[in-house]
Legacy VTK file of the C-alpha trace (Angstrom):
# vtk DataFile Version 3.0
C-alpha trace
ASCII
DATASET POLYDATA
POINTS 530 float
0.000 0.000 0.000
1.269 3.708 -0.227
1.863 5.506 2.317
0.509 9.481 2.196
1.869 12.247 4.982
-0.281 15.393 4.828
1.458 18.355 6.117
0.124 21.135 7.433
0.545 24.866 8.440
-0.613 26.384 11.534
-0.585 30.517 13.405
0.669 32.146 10.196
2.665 31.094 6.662
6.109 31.313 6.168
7.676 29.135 8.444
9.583 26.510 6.554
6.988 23.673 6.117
8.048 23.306 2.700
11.542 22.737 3.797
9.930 20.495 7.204
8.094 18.492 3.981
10.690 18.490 1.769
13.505 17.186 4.657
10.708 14.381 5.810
10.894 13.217 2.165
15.138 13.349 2.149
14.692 11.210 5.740
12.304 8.597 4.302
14.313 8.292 1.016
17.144 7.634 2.850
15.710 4.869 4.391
15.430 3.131 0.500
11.848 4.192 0.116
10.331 5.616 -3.211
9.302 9.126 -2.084
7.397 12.280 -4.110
6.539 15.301 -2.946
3.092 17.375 -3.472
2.491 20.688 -3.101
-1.354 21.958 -3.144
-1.676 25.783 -3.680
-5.207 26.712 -2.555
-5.247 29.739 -4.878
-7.230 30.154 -8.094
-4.694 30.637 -10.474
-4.282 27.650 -12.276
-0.394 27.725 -11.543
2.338 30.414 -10.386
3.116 31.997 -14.016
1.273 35.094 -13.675
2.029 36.307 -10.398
4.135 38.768 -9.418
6.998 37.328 -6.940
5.715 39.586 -4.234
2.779 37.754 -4.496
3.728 34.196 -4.193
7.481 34.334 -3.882
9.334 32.809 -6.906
8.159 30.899 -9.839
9.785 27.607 -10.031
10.264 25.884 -13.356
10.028 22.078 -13.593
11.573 19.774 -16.807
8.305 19.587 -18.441
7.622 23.579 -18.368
5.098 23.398 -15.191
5.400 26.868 -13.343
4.829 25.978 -10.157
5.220 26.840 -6.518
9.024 27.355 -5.281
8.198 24.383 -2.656
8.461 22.279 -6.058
12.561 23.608 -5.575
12.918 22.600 -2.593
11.637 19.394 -2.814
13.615 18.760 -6.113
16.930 20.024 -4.206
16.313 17.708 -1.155
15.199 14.128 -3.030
17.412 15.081 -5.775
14.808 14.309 -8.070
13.107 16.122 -11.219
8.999 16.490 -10.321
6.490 17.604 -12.908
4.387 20.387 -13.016
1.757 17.541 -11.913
3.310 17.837 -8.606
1.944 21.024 -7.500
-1.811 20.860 -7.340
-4.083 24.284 -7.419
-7.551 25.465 -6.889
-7.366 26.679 -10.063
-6.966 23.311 -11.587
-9.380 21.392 -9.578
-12.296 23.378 -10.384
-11.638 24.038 -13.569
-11.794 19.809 -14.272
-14.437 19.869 -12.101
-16.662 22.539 -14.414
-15.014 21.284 -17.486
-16.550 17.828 -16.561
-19.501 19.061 -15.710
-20.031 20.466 -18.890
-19.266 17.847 -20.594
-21.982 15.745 -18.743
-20.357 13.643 -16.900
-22.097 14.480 -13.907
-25.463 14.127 -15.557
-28.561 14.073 -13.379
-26.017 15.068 -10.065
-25.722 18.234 -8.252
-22.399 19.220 -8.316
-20.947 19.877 -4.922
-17.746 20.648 -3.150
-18.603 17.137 -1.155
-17.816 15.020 -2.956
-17.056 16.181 -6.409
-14.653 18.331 -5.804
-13.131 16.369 -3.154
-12.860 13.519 -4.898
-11.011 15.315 -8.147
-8.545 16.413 -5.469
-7.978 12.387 -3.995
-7.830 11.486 -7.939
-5.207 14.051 -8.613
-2.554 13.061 -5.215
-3.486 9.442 -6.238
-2.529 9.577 -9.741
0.606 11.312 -9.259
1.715 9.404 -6.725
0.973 5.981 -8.855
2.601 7.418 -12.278
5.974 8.340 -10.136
5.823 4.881 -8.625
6.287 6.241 -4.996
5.821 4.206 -1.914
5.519 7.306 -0.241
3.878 10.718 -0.899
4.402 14.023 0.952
1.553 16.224 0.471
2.290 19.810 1.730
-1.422 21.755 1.757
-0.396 25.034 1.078
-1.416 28.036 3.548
-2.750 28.247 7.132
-5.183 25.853 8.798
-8.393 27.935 9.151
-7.937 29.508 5.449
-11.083 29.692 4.048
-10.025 28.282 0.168
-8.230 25.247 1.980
-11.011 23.392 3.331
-11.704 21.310 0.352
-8.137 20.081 0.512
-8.251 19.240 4.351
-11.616 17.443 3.663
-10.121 15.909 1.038
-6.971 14.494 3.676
-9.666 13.748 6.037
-11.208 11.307 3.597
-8.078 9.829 2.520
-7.425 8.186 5.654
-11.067 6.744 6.225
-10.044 5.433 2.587
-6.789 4.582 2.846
-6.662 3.472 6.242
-4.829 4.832 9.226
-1.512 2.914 8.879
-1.015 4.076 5.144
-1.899 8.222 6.141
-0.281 10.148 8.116
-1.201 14.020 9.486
1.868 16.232 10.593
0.961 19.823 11.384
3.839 22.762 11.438
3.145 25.180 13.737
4.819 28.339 15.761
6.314 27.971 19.162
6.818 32.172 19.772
9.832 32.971 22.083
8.418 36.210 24.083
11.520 38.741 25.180
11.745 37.284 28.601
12.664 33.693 26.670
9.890 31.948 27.773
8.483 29.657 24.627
4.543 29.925 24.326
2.941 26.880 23.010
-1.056 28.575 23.115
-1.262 29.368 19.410
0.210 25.678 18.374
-2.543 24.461 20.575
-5.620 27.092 19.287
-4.001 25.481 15.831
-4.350 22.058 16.507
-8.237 22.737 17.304
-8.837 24.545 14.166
-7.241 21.135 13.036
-9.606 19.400 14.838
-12.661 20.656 13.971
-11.982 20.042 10.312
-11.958 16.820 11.438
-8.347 15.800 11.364
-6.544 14.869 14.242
-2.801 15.354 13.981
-0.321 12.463 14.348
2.842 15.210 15.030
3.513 18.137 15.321
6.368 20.636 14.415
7.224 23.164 16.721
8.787 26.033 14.472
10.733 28.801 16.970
13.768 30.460 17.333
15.285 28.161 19.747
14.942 24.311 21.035
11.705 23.301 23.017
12.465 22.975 26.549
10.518 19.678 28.107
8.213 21.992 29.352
6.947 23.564 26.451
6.899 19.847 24.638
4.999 18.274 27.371
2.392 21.209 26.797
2.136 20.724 23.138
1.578 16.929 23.753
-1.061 17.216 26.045
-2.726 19.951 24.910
-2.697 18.232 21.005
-3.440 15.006 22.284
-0.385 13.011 20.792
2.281 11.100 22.703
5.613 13.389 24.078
7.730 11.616 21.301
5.460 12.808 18.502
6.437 16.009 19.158
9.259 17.246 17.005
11.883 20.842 17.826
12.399 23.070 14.854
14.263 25.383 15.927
15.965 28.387 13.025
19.383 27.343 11.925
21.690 29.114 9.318
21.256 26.599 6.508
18.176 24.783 5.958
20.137 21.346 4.922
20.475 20.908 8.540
16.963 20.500 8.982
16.629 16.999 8.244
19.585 16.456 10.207
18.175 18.237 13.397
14.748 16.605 12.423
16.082 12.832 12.419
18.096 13.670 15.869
14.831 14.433 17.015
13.777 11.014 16.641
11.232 11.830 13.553
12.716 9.045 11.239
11.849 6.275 13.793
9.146 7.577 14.890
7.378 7.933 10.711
8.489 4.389 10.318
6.974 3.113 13.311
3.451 4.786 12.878
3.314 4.182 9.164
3.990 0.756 9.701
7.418 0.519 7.844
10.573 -1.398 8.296
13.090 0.844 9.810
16.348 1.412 7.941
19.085 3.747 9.773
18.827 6.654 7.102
22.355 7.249 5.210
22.790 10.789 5.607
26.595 10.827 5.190
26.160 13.065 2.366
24.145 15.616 4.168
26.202 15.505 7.025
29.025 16.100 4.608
27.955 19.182 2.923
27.052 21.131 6.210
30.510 20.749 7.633
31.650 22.160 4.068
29.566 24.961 4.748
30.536 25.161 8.190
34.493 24.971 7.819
34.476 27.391 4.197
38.053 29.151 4.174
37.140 31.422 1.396
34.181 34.297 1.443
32.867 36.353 -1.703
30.673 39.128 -1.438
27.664 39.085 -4.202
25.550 42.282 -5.516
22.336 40.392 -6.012
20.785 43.164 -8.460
17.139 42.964 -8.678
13.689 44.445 -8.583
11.976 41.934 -6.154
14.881 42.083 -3.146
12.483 43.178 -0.456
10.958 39.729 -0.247
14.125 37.247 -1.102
12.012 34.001 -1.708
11.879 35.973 -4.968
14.714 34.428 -5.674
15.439 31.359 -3.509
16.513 28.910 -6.358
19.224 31.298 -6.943
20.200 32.034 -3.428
20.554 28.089 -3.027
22.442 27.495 -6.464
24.997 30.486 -4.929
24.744 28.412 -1.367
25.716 24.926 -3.263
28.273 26.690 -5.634
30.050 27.663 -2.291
29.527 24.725 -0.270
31.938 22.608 -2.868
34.486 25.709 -3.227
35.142 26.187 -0.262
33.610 29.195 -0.144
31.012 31.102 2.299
28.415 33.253 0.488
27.619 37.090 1.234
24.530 38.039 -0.755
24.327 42.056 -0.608
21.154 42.966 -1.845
20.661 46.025 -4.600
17.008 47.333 -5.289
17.437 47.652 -8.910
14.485 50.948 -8.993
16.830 52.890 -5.612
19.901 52.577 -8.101
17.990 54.270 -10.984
16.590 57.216 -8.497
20.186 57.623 -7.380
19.704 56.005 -3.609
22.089 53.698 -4.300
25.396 54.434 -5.809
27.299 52.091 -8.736
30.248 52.665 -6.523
28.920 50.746 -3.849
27.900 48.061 -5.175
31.451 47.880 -7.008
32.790 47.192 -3.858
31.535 43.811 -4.271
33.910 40.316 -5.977
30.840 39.842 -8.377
27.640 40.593 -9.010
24.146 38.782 -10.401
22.262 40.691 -12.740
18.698 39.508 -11.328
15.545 37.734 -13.316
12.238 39.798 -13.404
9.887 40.990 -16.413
9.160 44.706 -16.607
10.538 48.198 -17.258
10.884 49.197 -13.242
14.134 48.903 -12.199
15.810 48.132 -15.997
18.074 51.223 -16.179
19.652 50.548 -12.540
20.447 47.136 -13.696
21.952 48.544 -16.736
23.963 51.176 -14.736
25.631 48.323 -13.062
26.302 45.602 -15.805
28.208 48.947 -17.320
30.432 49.704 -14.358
30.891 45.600 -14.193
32.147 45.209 -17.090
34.315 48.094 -17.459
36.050 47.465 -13.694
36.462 43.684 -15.158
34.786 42.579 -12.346
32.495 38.931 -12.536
29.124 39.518 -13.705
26.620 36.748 -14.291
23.300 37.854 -15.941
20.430 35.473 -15.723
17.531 35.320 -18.177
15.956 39.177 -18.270
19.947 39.533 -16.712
21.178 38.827 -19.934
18.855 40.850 -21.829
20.243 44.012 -20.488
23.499 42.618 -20.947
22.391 42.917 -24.640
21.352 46.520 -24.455
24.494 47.637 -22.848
26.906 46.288 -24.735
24.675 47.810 -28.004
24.543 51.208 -25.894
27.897 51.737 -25.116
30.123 49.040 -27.338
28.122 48.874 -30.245
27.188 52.678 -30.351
23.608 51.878 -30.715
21.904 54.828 -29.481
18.934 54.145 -27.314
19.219 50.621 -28.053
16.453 48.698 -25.877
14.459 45.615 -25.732
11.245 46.080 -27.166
9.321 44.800 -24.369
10.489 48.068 -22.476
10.396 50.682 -25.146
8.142 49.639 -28.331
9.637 52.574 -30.283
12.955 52.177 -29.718
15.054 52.500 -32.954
17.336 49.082 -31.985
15.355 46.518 -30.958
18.466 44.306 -29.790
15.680 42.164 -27.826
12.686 41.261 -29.148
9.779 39.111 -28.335
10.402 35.929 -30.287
7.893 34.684 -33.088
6.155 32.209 -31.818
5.019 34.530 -29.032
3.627 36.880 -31.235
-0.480 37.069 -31.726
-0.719 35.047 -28.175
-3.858 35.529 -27.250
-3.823 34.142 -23.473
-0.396 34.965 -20.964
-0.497 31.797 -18.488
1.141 28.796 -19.572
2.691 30.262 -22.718
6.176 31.410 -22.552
9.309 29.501 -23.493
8.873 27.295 -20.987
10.720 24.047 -19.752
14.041 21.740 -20.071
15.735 23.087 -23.702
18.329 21.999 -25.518
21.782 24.607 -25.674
24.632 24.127 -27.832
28.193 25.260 -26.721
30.929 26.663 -28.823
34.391 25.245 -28.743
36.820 27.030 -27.169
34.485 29.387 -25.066
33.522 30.109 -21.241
30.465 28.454 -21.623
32.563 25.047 -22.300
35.198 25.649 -19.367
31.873 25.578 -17.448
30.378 22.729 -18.987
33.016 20.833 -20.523
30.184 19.408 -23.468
29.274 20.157 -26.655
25.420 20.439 -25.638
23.614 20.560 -22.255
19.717 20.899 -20.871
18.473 24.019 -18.927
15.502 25.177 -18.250
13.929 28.459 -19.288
11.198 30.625 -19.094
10.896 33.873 -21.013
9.296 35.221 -24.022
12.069 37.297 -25.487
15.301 36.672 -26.670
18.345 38.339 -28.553
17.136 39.738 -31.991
19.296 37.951 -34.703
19.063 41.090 -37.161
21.614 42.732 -34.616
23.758 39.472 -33.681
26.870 40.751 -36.434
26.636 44.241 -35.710
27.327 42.925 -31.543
29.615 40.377 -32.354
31.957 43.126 -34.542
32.205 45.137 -31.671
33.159 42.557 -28.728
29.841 40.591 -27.183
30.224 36.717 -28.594
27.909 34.344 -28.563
28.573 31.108 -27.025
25.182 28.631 -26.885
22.712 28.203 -29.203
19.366 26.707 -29.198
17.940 23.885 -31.885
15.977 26.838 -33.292
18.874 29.467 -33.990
18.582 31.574 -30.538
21.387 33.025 -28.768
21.618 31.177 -25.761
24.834 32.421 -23.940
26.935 35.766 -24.234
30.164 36.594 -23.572
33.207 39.044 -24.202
35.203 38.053 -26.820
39.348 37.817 -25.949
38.769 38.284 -22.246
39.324 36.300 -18.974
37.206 38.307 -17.248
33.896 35.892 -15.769
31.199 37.818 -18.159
28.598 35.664 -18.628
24.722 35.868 -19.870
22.517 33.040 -19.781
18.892 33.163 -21.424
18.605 29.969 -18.973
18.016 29.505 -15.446
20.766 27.440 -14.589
19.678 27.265 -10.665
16.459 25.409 -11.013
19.080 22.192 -11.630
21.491 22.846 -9.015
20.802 20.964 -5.736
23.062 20.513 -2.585
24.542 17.451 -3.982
25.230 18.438 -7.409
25.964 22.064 -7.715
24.946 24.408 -10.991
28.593 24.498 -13.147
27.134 27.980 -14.233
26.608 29.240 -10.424
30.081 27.172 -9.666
32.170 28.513 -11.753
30.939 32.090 -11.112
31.697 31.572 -7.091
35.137 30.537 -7.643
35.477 33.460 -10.070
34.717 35.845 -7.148
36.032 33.707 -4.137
39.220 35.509 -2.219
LINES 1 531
530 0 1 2 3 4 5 6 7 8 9 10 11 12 13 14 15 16 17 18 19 20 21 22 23 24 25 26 27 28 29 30 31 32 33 34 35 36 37 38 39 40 41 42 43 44 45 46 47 48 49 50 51 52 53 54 55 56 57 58 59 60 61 62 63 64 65 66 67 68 69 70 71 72 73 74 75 76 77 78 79 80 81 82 83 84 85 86 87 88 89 90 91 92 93 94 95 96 97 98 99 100 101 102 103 104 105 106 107 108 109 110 111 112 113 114 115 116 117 118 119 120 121 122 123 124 125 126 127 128 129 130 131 132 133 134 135 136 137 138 139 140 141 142 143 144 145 146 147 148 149 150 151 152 153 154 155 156 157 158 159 160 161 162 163 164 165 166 167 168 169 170 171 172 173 174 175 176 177 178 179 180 181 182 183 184 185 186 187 188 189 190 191 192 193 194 195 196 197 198 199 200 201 202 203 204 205 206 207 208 209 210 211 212 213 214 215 216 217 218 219 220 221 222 223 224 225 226 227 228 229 230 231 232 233 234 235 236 237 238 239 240 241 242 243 244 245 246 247 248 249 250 251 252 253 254 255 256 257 258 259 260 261 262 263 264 265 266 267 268 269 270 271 272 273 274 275 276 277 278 279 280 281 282 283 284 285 286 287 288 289 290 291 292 293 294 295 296 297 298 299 300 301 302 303 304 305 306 307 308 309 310 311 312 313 314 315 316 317 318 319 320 321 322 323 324 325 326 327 328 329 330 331 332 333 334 335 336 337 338 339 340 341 342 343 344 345 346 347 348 349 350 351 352 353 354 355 356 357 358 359 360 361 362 363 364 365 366 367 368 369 370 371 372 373 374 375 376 377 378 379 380 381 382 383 384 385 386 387 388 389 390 391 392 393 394 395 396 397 398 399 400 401 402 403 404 405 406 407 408 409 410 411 412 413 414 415 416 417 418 419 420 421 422 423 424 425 426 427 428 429 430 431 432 433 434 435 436 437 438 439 440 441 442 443 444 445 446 447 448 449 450 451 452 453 454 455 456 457 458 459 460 461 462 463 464 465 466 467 468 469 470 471 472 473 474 475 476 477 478 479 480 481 482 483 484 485 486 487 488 489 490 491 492 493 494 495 496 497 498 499 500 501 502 503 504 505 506 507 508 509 510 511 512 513 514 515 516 517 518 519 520 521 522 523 524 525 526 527 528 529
């Protein structure tokens, strides 16, 4: 039988239960069992492509060109496995199956109701992923706060699976806060109102996750157990650390491994987390520091860009290296808050992703003073864009050079939307989306990094480097180094330098993991280490 653990969130969002989800999954893997991961977004949209990052945080691109929930990232970085955009499980797309069926008539003669229609589509969907990855284990993360009004359906839908599925083969874990008051005393009254709301859903849970800023005390665990109705051992410390790949480790100290195994009726198999263990001592004993600009438009809320903050984490962690991101509001640098000089000050800097005019100029401000100073510079995606309009600007002598997306009437469209994007007439689900193939040019950067002839990265975007201008950019120093099947430019660099210069149309990060670091986000950290 499969096994399913439901996690769920409790007082507010934000505290880590993707990572608590995610590091469960690493723990039971480790044991030898066949584990997914599921992450159900109780919004309407059908997926994560149209909102802006201070909505939702990042959008996270899977192989198959799902844009999904940055949970999807984490769980890919932890089981070191590629998910599909089947793995992250909306609102949006439940009810639109359910109405599209019901138009169709195949609920003739029924009223259609949340019970059990919609219910049921939900069970179909964690079912049928779960069988077409051939798990023996599912971790379904329900998205939000227990009490939120658009989650019901899902926790109904949990509640059901275990009068279905039985009570060995589900599991309920709830992630709640533990708030540590000034005087240091830990309250545990909100993970108990928490665990009510939990209950009058109907779902009693079988652990809980206390998320605070230091270790329960017995106390405060006794408290939680008596108060949620679950033994002492079934309640699990959280506490903040400074990377999250210790969480599974401070999770299976805990006791959490056993105790899954135990109540989900499994054979018990010490996990083999040498390689874990491994990589936070890296972290931990890094000789080497470099200081990053992170350039963007979204750096007030960072889970804007998390898969690249990891792919920088996991580039350092195997070069010896400890990470310093120093973050650069793109729109302060174009009103003249923040000076070019500063961020010079920096070993490198990341020209950040994000769509839009707001912000553009700063960003081009700095990939000119990079460049000039020789300094490493890695542009990623709408990065390497500007990286484009600079080097027409102020190498090519293109004046007012732009990319049309941010000035229609510029006279040098040196990016352009690309042709199959023209006439669209919908925006979700229809960039360039997904796993693509890039060719590399002998002899360049782009093979030092990769060291092959082609390689897979994923992309999203709808623009790309206009080909009428590729000779005019190429004459005057910008080269271009990967190529995709259908003639795009790919990769840019300077021509005759040894300088780390470097624009990918790719996102490189959404393949790095802990284990297996990004060559791209490698090879730029030991460009900038000192």
């Amino acid at each position: 039988m499969v096994k399913y653990v439901f996690v769920t969130g409790g007082v507010l969002s934000g505290l880590g239960k993707g990572i608590v989800a995610a590091s469960t999954g690493l723990l039971l893997k480790s044991m030898g069992y066949r584990v997914t991961a599921i992450k159900i977004d109780p919004y309407l949209n059908v997926d994560a492509g149209t909102m802006n990052p201070y909505m939702h945080g990042e959008v996270f691109v899977t192989e198959d060109g799902g844009e999904t929930d940055l949970d999807i990232g984490h769980y890919e970085r932890f089981l070191g496995i590629e998910l599909s955009r089947k793995n992250n499980i909306t609102s949006g797309q439940i009810y639109y199956s359910v109405i599209s069926k019901e138009r169709k008539g195949e609920y003739l003669g029924q009223c259609v109701q949340i019970i059990p229609h919609v219910t049921n589509e939900i069970k179909e969907r964690i079912r049928e992923v779960t069988k077409e990855q051939g798990a023996d284990i599912a971790i379904v993360e329900i998205g939000g706060t227990v009490g939120d009004i658009e989650g019901l359906p899902f926790l109904e839908a949990a509640r059901q699976m275990r009068f279905e599925e039985g009570a060995s083969n589900t599991l309920y874990m709830h992630v709640a806060l533990a708030p540590v008051l000034s005087s240091g005393e830990i309250k545990t009254k909100p993970i108990q109102h928490s665990i009510q709301e939990l209950r009058r859903i109907g779902i009693q849970p079988d652990i809980v996750v206390a998320r605070s800023t230091r270790p329960l005390d017995p106390e405060a665990r006794y408290k939680i157990a008596l108060f949620g109705n679950i033994p002492v051992e079934a309640v699990f410390s959280n506490p903040d650390v400074d990377l999250v790949y210790r969480v599974p480790l401070v999770l299976h100290s805990e006791g959490l491994s056993r105790y899954l195994a135990s109540r989900l009726g499994l054979e018990y198999r010490e996990p083999d987390l040498t390689q874990w263990v491994e990589i936070v001592e890296k972290y931990s004993n890094a000789s080497h520091v470099a200081r990053i600009a992170m350039v963007g438009k979204y750096t007030k809320i960072r889970d804007s860009y998390i898969s690249i903050v990891e792919a920088l984490r996991h580039a350092g962690i195997w070069s010896n290296t400890r990470i310093e991101l120093q973050w650069f509001e793109a729109s302060e640098i174009e009103a003249g808050k923040v000076s070019v000089e500063e961020i010079l000050k920096a070993d490198g800097a990341v020209i950040l992703p994000g769509f839009g005019r707001r912000g553009s100029e700063g960003k081009i401000r700095v990939i000119k003073a990079f460049r000039e100073a020789g300094k490493p510079l890695l542009g990623i995606c709408f990065g390497m864009q500007l990286m484009v309009v600079e080097a027409a600007r102020n190498m090519a002598g293109l004046e007012n050079a732009n990319s049309s997306e941010l000035d229609p009437s510029t006279p040098h469209p040196v990016i352009d939307i690309l042709p199959e994007q023209r006439n669209l007439n919908q925006f979700g689900g229809t960039l360039r989306l997904g796993s693509r193939k890039i060719v590399i040019e002998p002899g360049s950067l782009a093979w030092k990094i990769y060291g092959v002839r082609e390689v897979f990265e994923r992309h999203r975007h709808r623009y790309g480097l206009n080909q009428k201008y590729i000779d005019i950019l190429e004459k005057t120093g910008l080269r271009i180094t990967g190529w995709s099947e259908e003639g795009y430019a790919e990769i840019i660099e300077l021509k005759d330098s040894n300088v780390f210069y470097y624009g990918t149309q790719a996102h490189p990060e959404f393949k790095s993991n802990p284990l297996k670091p990004s060559p791209v986000y490698k090879y730029f950290v030991e460009s900038t280490s000192h």
